[in-house]
N, C-alpha and C positions, 0 to 999 in steps of 0.2 A: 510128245507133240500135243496139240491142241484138240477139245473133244468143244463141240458147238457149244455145250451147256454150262461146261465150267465156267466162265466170266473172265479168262484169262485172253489179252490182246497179244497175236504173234505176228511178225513180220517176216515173212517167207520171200526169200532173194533168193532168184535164178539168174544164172549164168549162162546162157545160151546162143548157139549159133545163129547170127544176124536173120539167114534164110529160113530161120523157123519162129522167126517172132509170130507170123501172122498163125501158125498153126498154136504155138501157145496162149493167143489170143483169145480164139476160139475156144479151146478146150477150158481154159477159165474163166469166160461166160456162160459154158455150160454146166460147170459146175457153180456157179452163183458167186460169183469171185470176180465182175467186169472191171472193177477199180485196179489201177496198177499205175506205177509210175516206171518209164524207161530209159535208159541213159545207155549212150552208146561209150563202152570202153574197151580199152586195151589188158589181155594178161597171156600168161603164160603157164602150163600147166604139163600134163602126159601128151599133147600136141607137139611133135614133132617141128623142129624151125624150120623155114624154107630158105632154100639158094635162093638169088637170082641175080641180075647182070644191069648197071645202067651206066650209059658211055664209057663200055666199056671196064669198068669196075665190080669186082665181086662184093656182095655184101648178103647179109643173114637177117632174113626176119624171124626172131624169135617171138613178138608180141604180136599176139591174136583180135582182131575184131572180135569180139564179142557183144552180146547185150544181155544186160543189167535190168533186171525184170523185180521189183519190191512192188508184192501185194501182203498190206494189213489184214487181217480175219481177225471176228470175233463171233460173229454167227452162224461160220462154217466149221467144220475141223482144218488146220492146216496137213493136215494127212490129204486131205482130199487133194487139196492145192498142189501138195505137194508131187503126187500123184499125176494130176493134170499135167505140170510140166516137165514132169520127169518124162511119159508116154510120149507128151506132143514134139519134146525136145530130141527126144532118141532114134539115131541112126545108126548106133554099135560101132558107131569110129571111135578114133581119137578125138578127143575136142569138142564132144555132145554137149558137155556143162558141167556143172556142181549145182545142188540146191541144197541152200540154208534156213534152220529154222529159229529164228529168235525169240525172248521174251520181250514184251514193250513195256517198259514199264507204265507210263502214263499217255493218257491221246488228250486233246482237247479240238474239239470245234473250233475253229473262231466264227465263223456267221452265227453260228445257235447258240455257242457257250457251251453245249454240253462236253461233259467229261467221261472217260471210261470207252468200257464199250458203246454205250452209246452215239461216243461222238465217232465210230467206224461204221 
């Protein structure tokens, strides 16, 4: 993983239960990490499917709400990060999340131009 001083840009994706977005939030503005981007999806994992019943008809939901949490770092460690929403994410169920840590290879600004870490 990523150490602040290396020069290296990662992109740390979390997978997390909907009702702890606001907690992961927080704890990655505390750690200096407020940029993120979030998209609300669907997957499937160690979560268990659930019943349930509509007019009458049995059917199975196997795909999960979840939310899709990608913050870039280049001047933090992605450990921290990573950290962050592992803790804020964690209720020891089934279905807490996954977090991923990637290389980036290139970033660019578009309003300043800049490139690298710079432009994160």
């Amino acid at each position: 993983m990523s150490d602040a001083t290396d020069g290296e840009i990662k992109l740390v994706m979390g997978f997390v239960r909907p009702d702890k977005l606001s907690d992961v939030k927080q704890a990655l503005a505390e750690v200096g990490a407020p940029s993120l981007t979030v998209t609300d999806v669907s997957g499937r994992g160690s979560q268990p499917a659930k019943k349930g019943q509509w007019r009458g008809e049995e059917y199975t939901v196997d795909l999960h709400q979840k939310v899709k949490v990608e913050c870039i770092v280049a001047d933090i460690p992605a450990d921290d990060v990573v950290e962050a929403i592992a803790d804020a994410a964690h209720t020891g169920e089934k279905g807490d999340g996954k977090v991923f840590v990637l290389p980036v290879e290139s970033a660019y600004q578009i309003r300043t131009g800049k490139t690298g870490p710079d432009a994160v």
